[in-house]
C-alpha positions in Angstrom: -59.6 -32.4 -9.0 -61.5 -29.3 -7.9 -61.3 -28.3 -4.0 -64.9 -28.1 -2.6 -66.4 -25.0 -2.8 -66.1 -24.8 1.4 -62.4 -24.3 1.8 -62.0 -22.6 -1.3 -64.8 -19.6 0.0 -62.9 -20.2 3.3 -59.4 -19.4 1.9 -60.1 -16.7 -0.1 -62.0 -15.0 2.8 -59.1 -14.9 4.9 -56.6 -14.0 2.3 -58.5 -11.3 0.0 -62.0 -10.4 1.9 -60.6 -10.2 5.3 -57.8 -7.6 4.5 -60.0 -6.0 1.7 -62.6 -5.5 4.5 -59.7 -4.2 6.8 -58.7 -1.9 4.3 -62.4 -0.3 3.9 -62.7 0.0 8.0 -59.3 1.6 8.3 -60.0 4.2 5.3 -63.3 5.1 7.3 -61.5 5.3 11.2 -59.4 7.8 9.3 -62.1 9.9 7.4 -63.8 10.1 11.1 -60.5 10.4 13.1 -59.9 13.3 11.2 -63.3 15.0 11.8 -64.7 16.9 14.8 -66.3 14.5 17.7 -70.0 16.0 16.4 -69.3 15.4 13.1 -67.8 12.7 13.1 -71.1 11.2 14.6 -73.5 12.7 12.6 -71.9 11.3 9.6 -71.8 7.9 10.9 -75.5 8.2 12.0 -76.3 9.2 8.0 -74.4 6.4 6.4 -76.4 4.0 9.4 -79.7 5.7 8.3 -79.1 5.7 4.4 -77.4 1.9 3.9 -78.7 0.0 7.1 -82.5 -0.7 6.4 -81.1 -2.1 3.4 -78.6 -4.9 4.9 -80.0 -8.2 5.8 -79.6 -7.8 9.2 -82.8 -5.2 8.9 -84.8 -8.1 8.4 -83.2 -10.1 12.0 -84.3 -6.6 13.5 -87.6 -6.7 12.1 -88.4 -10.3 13.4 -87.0 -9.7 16.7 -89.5 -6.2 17.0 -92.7 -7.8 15.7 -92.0 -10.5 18.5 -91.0 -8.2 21.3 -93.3 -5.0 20.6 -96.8 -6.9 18.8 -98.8 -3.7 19.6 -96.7 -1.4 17.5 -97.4 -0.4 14.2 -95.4 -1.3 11.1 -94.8 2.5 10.7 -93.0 1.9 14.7 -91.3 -0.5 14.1 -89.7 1.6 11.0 -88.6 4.1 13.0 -87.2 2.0 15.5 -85.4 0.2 12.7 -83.7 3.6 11.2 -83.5 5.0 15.0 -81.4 1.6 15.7 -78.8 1.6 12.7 -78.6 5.5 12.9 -77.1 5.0 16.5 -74.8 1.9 15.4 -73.7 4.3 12.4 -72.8 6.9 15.2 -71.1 4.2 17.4 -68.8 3.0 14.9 -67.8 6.8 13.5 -67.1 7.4 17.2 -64.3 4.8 18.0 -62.0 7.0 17.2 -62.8 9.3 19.7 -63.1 7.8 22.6 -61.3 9.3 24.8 -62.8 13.0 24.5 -66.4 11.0 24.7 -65.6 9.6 27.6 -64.6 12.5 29.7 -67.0 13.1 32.7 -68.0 15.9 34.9 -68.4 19.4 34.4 -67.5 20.1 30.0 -67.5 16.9 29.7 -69.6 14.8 27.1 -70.6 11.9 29.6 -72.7 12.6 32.8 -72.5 10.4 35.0 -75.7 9.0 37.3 -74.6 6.9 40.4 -71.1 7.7 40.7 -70.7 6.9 44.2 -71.6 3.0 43.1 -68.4 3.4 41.2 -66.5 4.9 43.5 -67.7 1.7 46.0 -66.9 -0.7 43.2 -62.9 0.8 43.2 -62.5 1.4 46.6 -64.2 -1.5 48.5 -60.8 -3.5 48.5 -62.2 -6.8 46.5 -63.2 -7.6 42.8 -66.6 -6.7 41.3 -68.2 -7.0 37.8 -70.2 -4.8 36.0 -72.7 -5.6 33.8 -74.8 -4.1 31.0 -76.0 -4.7 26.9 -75.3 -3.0 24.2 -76.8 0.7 24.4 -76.4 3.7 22.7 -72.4 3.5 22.7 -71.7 0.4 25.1 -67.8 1.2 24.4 -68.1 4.6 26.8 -68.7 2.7 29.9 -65.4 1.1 30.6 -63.5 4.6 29.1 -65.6 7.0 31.4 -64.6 4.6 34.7 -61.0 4.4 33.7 -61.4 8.4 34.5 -63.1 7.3 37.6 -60.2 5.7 39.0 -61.5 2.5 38.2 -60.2 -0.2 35.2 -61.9 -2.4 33.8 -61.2 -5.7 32.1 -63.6 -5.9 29.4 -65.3 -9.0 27.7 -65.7 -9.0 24.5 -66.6 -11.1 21.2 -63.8 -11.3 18.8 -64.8 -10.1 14.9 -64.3 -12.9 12.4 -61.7 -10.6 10.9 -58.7 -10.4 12.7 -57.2 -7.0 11.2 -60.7 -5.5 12.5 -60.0 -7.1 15.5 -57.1 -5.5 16.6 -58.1 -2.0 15.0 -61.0 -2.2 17.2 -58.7 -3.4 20.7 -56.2 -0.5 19.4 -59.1 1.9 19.3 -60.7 0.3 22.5 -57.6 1.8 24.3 -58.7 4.6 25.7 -60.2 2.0 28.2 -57.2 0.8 29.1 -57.3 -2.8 31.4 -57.2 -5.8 29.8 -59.3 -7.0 26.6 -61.0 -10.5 27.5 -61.9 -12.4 23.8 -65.0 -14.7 24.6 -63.9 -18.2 24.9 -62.2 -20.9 26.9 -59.1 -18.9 27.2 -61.0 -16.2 27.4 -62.7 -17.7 30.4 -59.6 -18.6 32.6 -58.5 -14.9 31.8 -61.4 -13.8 33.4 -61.3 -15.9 36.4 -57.9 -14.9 36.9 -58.9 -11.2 37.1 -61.5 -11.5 39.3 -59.7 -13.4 41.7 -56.7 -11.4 41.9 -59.2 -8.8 42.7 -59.6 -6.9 39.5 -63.0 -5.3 37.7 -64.5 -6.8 35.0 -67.1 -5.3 32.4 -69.5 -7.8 30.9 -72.2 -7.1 28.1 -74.8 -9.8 29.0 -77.7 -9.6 26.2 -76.3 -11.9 23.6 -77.6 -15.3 22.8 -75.4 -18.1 24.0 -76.3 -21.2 22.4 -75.3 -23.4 25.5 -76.3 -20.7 28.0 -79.9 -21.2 30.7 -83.4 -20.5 28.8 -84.0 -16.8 31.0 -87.2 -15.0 30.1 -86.6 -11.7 27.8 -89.6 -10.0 26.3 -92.1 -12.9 27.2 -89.8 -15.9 25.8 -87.2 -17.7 26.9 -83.7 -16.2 25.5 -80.8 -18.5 25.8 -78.5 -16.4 27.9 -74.8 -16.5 29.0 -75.0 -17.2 33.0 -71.0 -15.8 33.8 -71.7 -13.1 35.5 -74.3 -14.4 38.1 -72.3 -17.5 38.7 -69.1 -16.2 39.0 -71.0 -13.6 41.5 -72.4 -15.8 43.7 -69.1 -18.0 43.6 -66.5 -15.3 44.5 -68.8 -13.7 46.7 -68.4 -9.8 44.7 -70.7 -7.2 43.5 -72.7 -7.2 40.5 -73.2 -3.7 39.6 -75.7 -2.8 36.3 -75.0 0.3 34.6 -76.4 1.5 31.7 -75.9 4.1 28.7 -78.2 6.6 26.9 -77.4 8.7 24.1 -78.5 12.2 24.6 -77.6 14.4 22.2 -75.3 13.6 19.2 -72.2 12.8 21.0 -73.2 13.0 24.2 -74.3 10.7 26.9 -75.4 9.8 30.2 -74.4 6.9 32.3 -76.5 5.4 35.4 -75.2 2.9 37.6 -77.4 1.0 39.6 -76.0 -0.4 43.1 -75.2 -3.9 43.2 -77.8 -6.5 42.6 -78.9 -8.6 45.7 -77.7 -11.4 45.7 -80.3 -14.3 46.0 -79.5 -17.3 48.7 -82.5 -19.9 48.4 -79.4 -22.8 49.3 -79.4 -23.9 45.8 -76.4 -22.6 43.9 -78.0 -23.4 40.2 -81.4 -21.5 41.6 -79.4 -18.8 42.8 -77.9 -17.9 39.0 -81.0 -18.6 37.5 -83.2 -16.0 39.6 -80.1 -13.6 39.6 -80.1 -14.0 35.5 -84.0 -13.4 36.0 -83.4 -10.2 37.3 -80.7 -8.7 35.0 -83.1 -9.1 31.9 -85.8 -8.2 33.6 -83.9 -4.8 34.0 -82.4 -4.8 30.4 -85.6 -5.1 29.1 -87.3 -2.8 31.1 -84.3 -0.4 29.5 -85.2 -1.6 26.5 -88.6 -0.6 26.6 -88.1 3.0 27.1 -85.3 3.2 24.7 -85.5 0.9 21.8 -83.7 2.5 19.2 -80.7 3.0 21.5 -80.4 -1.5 21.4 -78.5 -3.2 18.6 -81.7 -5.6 17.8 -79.6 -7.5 15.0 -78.8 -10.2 17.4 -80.6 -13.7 17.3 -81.4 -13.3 20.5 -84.4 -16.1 20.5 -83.9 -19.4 19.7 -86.9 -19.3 17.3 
């Protein structure tokens, strides 16, 4: 007897797509390992431009614009659309270099906005999270404030593919600190930062499926509470920052100082006014930069 279709589609994924795929992402970190930072990143923002609109994510992008932005024009949206996949082509050719990005300062490629919240974050003797989505190149953050003196565990979602996924820690390792995989394990290893007094970096605009209805863009977004409650739990600060692309490789980094936290005497209000605020300020962001957010996600429940 045949096996069903299921397994069989399942097997062969993991044991001829998976390291096919890996093969194909390694042969590309080397063609833009071995290139210049700049052109490294222009050619990933060419092959985002030219094969992008024509994946099937274009069309989750689409949806997702129409419904956050009905006053723009089709010919907008377009140009958001191409703007978008020709900074995730850039992102991905710039894994690789990392650690020249994230340099800071004077010659450096990353300003940074709001340095002395970092500074307070390092140096205020407890634990602290900080929080942001995924702009321009989210992976500079946690490199630049490593230089900064400051490490930071990062929270992340696992690829399907598990070569990828430890290409993408090994190349994530210019941030040094700890990689955090989303999950129940995931989830202890958090909490066990945090209250040994450690930093955490959490990228909060995803759609969890068993997260709190928050408002985003008008509609309720099903979003992952974590940061909020562990927050208002452990007592630490919340500290937005947020990334821009500026020129090519370039980039500037603004951290805000930490949220305030809200005490109406009800622990579940607290988190949800707290979440409230954080996508009020993402989608503010957002709004002045939307090509620079990775609009692929499902991020509505509709």
């Amino acid at each position: 007897m045949a096996k069903p279709r299921g397994p069989l589609v399942s097997w062969l994924t993991r044991r001829v797509g998976y390291p096919l795929e890996a093969v194909l992402v390694h042969g590309f970190c080397g063609l833009f390992r071995a290139l210049p930072v700049d052109r490294a990143s222009a050619l990933g923002g060419w092959i985002g431009r030219t094969v992008g609109p024509r994946l099937r994510g274009t069309r989750t992008a689409r949806r997702n614009l129409e419904r956050a932005f009905p006053e723009k024009s089709p010919a907008e949206i377009d140009a958001i659309i191409l703007g978008m996949w020709d900074n995730l082509g850039r992102v991905i050719a710039e894994y690789p270099h990392l650690d020249a990005i994230g340099a800071y300062g004077p010659g450096g490629r990353t300003e940074v906005i709001g340095a002395e919240h970092i500074d307070a974050l390092r140096d205020d003797g407890k634990a602290g999270i900080l929080v942001s989505g995924h702009f321009a190149n989210w992976e500079v953050k946690p490199v630049c404030s490593r230089k900064m003196g400051l490490e930071l565990a990062v929270v992340y979602r696992a690829p399907n593919n598990p070569y990828v996924g430890r290409l993408l820690t090994e190349l994530r390792g210019a941030a040094g600190g700890t990689h955090i995989p989303k999950g129940p394990e995931g989830a202890r290893t958090l909490i066990r930062v945090l209250t040994k007094g450690g930093h955490v970096g959490m990228l909060i605009d995803q759609k969890m499926n068993d997260g709190m209805p928050v408002p985003f863009f008008g509609r309720d977004a099903m979003t992952a509470p974590a940061a909020a409650q562990l927050a208002l739990r452990l007592g630490i600060p919340l500290v937005p920052a947020r990334t821009e692309r500026l020129d090519g490789a370039r980039f500037r980094i603004t951290v805000l100082p930490p949220v305030e936290p809200p005490n109406s005497g009800d622990r579940n209000a607290d988190v949800r006014i707290l979440m409230e605020r954080l996508n009020t300020l993402l989608e503010q962001w957002i709004r002045e930069r939307p090509a620079e957010w990775l609009w692929l996600h499902r991020r509505w429940p509709d």
